[in-house]
Backbone as XML, in Angstrom:
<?xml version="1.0"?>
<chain id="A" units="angstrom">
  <residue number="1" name="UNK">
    <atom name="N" x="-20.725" y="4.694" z="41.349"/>
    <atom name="CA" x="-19.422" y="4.703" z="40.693"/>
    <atom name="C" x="-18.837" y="6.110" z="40.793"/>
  </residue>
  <residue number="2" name="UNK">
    <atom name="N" x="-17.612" y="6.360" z="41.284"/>
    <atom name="CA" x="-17.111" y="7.434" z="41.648"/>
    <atom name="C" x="-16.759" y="8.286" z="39.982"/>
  </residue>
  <residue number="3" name="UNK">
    <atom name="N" x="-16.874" y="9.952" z="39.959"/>
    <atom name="CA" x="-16.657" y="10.451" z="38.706"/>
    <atom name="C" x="-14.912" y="10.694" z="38.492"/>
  </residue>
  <residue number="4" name="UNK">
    <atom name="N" x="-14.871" y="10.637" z="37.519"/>
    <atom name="CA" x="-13.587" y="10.995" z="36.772"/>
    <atom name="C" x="-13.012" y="12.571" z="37.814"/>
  </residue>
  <residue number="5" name="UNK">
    <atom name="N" x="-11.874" y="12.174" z="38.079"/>
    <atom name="CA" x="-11.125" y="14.284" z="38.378"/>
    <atom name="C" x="-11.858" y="15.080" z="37.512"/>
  </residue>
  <residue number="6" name="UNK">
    <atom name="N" x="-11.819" y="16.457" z="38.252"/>
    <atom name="CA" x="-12.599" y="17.200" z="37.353"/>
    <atom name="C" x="-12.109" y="18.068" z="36.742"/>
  </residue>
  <residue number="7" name="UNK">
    <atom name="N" x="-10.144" y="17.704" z="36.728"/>
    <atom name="CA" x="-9.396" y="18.366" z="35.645"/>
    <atom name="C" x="-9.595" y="16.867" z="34.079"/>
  </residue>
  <residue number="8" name="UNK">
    <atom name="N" x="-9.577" y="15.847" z="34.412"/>
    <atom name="CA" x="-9.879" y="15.101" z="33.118"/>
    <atom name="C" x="-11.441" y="15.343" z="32.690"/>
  </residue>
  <residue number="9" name="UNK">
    <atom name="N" x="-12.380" y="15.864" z="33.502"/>
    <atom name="CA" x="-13.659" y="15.578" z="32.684"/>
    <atom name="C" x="-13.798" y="16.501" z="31.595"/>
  </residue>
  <residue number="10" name="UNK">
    <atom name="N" x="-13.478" y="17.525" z="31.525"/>
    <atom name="CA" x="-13.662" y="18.702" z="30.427"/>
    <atom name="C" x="-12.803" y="17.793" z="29.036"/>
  </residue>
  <residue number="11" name="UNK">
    <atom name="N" x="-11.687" y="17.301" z="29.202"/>
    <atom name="CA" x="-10.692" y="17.041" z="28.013"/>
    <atom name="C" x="-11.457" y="15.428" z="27.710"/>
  </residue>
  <residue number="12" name="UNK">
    <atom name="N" x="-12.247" y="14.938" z="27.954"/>
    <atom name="CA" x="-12.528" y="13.755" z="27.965"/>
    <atom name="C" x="-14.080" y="14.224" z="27.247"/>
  </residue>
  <residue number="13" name="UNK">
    <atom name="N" x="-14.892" y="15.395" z="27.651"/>
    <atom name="CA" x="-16.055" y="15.228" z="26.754"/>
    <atom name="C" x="-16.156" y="16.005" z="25.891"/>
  </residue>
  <residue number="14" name="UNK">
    <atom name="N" x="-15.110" y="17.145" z="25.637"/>
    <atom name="CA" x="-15.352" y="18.444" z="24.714"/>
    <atom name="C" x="-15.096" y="17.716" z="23.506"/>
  </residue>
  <residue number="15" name="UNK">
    <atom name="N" x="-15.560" y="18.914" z="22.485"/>
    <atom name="CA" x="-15.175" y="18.325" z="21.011"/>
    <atom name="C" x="-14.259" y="17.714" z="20.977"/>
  </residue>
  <residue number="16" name="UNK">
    <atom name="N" x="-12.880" y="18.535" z="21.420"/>
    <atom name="CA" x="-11.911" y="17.850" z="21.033"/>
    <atom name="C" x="-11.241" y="16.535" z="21.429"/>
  </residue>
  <residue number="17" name="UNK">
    <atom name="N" x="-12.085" y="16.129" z="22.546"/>
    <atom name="CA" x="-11.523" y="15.274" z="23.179"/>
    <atom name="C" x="-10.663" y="13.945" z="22.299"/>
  </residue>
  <residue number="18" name="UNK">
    <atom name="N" x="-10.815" y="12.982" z="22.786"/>
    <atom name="CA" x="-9.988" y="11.677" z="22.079"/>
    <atom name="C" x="-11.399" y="10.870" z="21.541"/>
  </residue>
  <residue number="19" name="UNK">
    <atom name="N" x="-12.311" y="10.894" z="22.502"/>
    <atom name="CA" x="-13.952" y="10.464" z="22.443"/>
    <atom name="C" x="-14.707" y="10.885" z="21.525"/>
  </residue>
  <residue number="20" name="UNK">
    <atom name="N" x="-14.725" y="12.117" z="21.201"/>
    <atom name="CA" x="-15.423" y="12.955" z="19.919"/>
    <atom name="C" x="-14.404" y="13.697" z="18.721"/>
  </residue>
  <residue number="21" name="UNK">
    <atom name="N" x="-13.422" y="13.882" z="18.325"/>
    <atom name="CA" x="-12.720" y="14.267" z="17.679"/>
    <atom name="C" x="-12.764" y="13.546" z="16.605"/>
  </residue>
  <residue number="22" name="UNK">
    <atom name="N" x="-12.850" y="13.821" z="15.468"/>
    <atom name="CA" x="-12.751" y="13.298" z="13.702"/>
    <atom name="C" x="-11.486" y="13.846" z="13.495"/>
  </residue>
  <residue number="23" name="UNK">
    <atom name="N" x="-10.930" y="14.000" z="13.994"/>
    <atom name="CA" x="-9.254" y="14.885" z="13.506"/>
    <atom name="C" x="-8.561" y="14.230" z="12.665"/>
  </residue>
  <residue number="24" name="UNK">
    <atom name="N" x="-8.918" y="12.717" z="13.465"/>
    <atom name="CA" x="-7.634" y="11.634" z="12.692"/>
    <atom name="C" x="-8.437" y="10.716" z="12.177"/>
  </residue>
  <residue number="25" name="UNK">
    <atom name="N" x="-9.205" y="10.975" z="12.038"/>
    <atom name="CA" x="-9.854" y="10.180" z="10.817"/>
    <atom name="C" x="-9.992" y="10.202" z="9.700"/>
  </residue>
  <residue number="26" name="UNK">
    <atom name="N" x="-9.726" y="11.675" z="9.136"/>
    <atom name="CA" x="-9.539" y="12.024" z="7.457"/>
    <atom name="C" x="-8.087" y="11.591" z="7.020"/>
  </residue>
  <residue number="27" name="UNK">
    <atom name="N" x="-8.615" y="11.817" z="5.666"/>
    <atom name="CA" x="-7.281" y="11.282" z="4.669"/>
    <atom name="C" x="-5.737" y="11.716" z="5.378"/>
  </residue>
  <residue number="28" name="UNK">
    <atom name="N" x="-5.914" y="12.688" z="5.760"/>
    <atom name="CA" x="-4.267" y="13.371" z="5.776"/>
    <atom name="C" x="-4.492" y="13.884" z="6.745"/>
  </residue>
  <residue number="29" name="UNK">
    <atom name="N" x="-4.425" y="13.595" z="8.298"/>
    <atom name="CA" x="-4.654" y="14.698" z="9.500"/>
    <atom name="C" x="-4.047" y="15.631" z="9.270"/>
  </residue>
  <residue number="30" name="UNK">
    <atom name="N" x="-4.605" y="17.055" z="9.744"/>
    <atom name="CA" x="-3.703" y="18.053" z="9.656"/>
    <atom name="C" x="-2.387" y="18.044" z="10.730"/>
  </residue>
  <residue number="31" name="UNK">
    <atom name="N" x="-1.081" y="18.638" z="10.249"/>
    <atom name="CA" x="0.108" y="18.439" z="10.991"/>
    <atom name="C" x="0.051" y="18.577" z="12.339"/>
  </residue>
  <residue number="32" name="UNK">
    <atom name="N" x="-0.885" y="19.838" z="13.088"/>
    <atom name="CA" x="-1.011" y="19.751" z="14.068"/>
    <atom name="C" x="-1.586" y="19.126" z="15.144"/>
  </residue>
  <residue number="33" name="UNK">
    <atom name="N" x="-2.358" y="18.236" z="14.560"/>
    <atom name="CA" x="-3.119" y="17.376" z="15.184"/>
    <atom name="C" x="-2.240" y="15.777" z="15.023"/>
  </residue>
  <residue number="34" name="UNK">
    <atom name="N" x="-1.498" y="15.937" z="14.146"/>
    <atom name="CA" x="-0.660" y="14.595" z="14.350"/>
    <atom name="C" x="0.748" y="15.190" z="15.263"/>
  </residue>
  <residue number="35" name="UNK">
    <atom name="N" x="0.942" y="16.474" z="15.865"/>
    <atom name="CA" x="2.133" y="16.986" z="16.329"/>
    <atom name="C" x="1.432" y="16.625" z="18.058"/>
  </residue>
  <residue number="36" name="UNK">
    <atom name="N" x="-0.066" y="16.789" z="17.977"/>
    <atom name="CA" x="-0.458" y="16.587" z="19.453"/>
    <atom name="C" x="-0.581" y="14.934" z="20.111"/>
  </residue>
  <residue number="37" name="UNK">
    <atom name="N" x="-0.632" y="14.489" z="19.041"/>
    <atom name="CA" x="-0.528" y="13.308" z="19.061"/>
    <atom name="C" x="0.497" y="12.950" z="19.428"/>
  </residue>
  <residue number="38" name="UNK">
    <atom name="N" x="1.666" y="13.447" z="18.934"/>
    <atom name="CA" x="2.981" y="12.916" z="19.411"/>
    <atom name="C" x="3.249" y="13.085" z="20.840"/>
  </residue>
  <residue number="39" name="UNK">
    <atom name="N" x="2.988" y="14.519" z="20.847"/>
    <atom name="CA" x="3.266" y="14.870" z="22.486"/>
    <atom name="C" x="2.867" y="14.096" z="23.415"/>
  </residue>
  <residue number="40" name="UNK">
    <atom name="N" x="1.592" y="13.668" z="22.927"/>
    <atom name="CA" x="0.442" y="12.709" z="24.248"/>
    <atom name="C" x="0.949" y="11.325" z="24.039"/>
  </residue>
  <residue number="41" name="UNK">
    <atom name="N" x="1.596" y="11.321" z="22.970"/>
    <atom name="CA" x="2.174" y="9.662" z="22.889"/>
    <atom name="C" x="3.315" y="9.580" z="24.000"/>
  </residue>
  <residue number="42" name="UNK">
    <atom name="N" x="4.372" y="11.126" z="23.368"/>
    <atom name="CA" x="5.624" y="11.023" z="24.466"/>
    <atom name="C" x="5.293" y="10.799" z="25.987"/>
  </residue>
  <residue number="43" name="UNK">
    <atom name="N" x="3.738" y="11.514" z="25.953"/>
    <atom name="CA" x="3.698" y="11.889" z="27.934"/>
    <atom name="C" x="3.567" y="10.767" z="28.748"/>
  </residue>
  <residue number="44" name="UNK">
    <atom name="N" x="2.914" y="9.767" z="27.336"/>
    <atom name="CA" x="2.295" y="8.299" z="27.987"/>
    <atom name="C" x="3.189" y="7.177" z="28.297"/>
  </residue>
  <residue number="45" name="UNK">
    <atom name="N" x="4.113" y="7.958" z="27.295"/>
    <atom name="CA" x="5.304" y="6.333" z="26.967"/>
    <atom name="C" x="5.117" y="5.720" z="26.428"/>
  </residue>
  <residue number="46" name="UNK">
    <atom name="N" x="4.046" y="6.127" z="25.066"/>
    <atom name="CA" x="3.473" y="4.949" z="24.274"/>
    <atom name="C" x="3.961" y="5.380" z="22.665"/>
  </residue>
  <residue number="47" name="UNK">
    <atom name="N" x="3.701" y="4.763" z="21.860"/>
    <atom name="CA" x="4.695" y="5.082" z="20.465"/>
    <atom name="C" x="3.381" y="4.790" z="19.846"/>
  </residue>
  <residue number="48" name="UNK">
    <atom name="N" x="2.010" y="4.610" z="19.583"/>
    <atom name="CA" x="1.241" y="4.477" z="18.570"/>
    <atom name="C" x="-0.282" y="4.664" z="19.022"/>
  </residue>
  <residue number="49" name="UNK">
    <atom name="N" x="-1.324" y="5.182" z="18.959"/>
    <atom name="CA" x="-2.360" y="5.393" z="19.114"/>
    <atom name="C" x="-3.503" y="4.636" z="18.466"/>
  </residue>
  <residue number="50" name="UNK">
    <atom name="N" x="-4.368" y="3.486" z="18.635"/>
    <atom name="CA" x="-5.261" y="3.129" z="17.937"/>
    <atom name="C" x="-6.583" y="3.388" z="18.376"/>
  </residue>
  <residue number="51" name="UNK">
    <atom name="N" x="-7.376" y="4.142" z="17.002"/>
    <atom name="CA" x="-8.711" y="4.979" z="17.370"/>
    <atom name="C" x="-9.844" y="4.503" z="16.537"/>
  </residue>
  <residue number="52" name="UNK">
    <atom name="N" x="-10.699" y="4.457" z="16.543"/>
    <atom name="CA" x="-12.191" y="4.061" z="16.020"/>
    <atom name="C" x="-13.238" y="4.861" z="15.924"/>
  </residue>
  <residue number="53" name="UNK">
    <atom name="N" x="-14.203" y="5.580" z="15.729"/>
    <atom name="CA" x="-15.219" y="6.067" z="15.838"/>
    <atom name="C" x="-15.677" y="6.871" z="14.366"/>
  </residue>
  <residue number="54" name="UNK">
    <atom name="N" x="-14.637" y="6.714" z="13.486"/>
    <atom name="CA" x="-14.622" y="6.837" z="12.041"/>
    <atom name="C" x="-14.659" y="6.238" z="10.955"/>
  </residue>
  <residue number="55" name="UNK">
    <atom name="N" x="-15.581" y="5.888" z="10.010"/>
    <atom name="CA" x="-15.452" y="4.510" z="9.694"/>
    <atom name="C" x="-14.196" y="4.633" z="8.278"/>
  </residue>
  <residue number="56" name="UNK">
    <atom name="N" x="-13.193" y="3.583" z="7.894"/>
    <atom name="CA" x="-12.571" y="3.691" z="6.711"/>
    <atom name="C" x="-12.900" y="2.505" z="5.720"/>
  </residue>
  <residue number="57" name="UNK">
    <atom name="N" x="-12.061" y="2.405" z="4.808"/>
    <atom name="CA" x="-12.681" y="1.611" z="3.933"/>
    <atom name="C" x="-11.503" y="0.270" z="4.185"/>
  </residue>
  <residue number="58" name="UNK">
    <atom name="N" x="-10.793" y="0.188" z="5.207"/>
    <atom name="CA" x="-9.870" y="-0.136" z="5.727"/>
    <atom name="C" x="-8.937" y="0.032" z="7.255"/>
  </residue>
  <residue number="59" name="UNK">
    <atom name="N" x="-8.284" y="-0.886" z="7.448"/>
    <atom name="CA" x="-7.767" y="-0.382" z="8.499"/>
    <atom name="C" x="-6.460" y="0.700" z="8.205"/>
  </residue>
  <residue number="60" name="UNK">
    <atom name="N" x="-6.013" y="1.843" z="8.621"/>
    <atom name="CA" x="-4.979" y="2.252" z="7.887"/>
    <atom name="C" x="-4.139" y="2.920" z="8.856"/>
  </residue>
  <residue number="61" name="UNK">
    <atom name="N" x="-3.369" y="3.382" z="8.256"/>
    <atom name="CA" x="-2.075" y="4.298" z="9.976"/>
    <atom name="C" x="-2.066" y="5.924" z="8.702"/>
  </residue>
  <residue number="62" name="UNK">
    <atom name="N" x="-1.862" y="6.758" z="10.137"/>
    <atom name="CA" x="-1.830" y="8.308" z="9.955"/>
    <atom name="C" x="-0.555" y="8.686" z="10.844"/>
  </residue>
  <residue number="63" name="UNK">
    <atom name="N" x="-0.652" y="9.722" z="11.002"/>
    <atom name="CA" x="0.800" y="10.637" z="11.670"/>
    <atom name="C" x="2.086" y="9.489" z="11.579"/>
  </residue>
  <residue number="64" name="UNK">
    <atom name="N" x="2.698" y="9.265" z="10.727"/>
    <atom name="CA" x="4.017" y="8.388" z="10.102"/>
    <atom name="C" x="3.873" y="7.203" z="11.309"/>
  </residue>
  <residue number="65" name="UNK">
    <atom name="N" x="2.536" y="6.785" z="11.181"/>
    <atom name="CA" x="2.053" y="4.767" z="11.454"/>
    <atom name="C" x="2.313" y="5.329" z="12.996"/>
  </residue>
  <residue number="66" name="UNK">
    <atom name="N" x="2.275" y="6.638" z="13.515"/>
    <atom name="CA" x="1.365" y="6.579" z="15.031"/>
    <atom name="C" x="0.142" y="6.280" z="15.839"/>
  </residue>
  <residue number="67" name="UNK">
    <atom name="N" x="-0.864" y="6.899" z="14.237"/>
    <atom name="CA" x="-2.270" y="6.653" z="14.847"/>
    <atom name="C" x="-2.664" y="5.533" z="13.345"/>
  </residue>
  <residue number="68" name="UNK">
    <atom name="N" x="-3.356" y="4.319" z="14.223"/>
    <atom name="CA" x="-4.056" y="3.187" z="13.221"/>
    <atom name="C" x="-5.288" y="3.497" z="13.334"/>
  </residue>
  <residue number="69" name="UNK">
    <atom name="N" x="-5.806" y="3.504" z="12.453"/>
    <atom name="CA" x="-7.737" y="3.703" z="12.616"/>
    <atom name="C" x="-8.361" y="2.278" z="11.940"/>
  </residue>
  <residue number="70" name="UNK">
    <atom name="N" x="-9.322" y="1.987" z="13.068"/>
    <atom name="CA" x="-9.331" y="-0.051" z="12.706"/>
    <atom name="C" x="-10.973" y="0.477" z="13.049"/>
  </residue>
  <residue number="71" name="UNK">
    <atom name="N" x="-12.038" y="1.115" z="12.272"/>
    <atom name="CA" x="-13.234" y="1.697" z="12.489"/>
    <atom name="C" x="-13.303" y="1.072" z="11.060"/>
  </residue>
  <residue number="72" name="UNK">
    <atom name="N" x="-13.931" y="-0.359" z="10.399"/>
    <atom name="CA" x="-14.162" y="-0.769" z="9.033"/>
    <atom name="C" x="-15.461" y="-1.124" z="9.070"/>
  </residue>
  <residue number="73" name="UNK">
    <atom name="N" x="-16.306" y="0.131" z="9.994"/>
    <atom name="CA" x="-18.039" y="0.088" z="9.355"/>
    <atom name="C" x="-18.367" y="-1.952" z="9.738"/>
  </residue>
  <residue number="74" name="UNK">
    <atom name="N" x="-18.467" y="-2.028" z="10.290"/>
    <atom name="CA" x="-18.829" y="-3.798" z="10.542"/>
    <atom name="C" x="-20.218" y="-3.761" z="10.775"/>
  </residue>
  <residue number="75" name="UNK">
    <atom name="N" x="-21.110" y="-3.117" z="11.257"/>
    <atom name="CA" x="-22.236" y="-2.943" z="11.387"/>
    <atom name="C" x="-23.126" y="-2.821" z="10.177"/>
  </residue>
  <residue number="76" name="UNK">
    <atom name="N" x="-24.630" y="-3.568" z="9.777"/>
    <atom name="CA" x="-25.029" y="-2.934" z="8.894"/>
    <atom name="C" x="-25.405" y="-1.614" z="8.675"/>
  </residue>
  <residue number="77" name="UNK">
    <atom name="N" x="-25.496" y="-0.972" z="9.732"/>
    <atom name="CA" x="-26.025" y="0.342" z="9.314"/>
    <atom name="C" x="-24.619" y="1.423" z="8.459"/>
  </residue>
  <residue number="78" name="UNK">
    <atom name="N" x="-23.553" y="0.838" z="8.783"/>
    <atom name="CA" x="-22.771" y="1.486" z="8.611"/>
    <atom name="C" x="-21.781" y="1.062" z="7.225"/>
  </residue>
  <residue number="79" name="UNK">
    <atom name="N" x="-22.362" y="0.357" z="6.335"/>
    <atom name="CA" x="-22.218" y="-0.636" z="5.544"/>
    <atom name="C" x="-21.512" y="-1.613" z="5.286"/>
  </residue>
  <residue number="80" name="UNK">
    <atom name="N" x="-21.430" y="-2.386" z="6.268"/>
    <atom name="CA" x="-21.117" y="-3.944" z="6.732"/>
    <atom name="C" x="-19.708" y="-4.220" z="6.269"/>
  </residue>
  <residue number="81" name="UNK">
    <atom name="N" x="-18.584" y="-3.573" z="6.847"/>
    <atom name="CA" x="-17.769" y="-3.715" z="5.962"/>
    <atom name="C" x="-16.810" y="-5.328" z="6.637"/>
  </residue>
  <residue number="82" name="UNK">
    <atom name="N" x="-15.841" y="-5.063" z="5.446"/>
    <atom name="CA" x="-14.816" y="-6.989" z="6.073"/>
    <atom name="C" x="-14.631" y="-6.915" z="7.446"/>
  </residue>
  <residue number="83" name="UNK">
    <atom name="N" x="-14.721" y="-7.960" z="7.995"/>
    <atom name="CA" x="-14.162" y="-8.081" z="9.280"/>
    <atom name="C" x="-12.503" y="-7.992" z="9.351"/>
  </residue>
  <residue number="84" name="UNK">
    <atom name="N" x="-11.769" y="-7.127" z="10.107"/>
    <atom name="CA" x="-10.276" y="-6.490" z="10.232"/>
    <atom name="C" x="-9.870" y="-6.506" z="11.425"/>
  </residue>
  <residue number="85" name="UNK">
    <atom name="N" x="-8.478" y="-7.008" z="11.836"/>
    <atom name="CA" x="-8.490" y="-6.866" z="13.024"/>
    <atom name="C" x="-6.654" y="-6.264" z="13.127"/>
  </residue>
  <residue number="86" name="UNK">
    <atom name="N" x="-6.232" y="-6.066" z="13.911"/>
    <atom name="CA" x="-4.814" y="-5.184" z="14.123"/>
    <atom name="C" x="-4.272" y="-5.709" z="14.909"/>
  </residue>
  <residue number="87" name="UNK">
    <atom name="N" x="-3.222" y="-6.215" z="14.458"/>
    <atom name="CA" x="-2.194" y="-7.167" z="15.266"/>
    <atom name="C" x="-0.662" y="-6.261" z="15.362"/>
  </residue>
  <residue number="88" name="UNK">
    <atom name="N" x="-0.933" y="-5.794" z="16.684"/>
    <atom name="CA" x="0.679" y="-5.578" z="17.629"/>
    <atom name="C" x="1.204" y="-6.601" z="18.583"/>
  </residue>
  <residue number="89" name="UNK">
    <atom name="N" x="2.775" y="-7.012" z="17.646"/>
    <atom name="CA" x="3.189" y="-7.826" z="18.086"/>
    <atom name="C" x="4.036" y="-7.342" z="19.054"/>
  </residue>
  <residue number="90" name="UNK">
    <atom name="N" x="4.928" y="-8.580" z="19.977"/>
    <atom name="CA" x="5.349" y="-8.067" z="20.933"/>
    <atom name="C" x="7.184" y="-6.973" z="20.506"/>
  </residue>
  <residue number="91" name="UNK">
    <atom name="N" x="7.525" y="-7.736" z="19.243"/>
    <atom name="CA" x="8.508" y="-6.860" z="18.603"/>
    <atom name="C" x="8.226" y="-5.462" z="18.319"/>
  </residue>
  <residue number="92" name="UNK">
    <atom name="N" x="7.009" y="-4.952" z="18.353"/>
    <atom name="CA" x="6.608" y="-3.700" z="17.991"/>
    <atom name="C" x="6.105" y="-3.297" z="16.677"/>
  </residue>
  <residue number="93" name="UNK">
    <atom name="N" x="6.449" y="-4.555" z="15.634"/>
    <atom name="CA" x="5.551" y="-4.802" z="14.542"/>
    <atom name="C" x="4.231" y="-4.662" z="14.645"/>
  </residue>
  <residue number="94" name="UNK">
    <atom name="N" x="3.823" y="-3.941" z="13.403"/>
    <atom name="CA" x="2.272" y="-3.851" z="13.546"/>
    <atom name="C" x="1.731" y="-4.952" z="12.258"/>
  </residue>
  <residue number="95" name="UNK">
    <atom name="N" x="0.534" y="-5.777" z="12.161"/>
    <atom name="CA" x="0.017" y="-6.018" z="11.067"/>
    <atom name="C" x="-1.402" y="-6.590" z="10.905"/>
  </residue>
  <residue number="96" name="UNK">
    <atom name="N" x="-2.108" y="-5.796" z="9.810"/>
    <atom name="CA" x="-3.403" y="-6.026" z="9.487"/>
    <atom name="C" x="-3.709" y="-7.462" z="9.339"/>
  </residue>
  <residue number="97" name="UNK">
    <atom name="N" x="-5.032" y="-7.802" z="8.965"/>
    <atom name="CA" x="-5.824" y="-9.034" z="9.304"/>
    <atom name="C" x="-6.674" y="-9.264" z="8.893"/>
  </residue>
  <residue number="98" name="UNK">
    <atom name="N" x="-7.492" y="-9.895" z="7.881"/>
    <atom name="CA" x="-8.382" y="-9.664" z="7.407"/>
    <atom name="C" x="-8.519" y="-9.015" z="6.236"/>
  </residue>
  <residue number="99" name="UNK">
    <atom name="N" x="-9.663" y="-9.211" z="4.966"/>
    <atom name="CA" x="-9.824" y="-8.941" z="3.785"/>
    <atom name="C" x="-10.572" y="-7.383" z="4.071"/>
  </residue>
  <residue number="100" name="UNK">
    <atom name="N" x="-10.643" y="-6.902" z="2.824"/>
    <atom name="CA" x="-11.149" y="-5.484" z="2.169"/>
    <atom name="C" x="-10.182" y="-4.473" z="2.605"/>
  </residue>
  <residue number="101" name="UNK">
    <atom name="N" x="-10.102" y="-3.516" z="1.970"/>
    <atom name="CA" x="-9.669" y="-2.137" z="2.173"/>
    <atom name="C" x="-8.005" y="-2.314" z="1.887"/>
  </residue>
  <residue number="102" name="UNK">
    <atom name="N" x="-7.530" y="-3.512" z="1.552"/>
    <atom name="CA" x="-6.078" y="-3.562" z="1.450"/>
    <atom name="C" x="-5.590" y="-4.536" z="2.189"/>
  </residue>
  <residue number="103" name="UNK">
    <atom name="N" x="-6.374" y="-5.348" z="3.134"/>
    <atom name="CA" x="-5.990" y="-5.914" z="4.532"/>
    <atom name="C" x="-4.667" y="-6.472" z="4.264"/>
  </residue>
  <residue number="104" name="UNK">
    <atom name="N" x="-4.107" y="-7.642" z="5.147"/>
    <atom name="CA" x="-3.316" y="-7.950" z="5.442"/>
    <atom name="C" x="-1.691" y="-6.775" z="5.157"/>
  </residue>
  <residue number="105" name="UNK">
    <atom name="N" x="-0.718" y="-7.097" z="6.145"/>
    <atom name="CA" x="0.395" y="-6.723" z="5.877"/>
    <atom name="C" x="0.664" y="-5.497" z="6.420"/>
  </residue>
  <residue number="106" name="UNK">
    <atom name="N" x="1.673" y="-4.900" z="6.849"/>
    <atom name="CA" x="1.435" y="-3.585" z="7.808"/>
    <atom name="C" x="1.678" y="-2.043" z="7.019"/>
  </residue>
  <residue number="107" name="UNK">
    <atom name="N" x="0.324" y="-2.048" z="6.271"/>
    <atom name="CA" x="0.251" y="-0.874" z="5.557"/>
    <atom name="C" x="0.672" y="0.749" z="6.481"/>
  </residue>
  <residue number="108" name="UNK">
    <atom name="N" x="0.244" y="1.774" z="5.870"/>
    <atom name="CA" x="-0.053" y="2.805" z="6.543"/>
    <atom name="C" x="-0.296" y="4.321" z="5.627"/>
  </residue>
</chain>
């Protein structure tokens, strides 16, 4: 299997990458990390980011409902949380799915 460019491999495994970063997983990202977000949203053409690798007690939205974090611990080790799932519709509506943490309805 051929490797990744070897201008994406550095931004793809460092801390900061999108892969290892906790940035946007706390309560309140800090501004600048929801300001980089934007940029990488503008570069992509995309208007919302959905990330996982953090668990919440819910599914919830950060940087004003750019980034959704749908990481609700489902595993036992991680303490089994409701099954949640994130529905983007084709209007551009977003909405939750599923019980615990607040579910249903397009929080953020």
């Amino acid at each position: 299997e051929p490797l990744p460019p070897p201008l994406l491999l550095p931004s793809a495994v460092g801390g900061r990458s999108p892969v290892w970063t906790r940035e946007l997983g706390v309560a309140a990202p800090a501004g600048d990390a929801c300001d980089e977000v934007g940029s990488a949203l503008t570069a992509l053409g995309a208007s919302r980011l959905v990330v996982g690798h953090t668990v919440q007690e819910g599914i919830n939205a950060a940087c004003d409902r750019r980034v959704w974090r749908i990481d609700v611990g489902l595993s036992r080790a991680m303490g089994g949380g409701a099954p949640q799932a994130l529905e983007v519709r084709r209007d551009g509506s977003v909405v939750r799915l599923g019980g615990g943490g607040g579910g249903g309805g397009a929080g953020g």
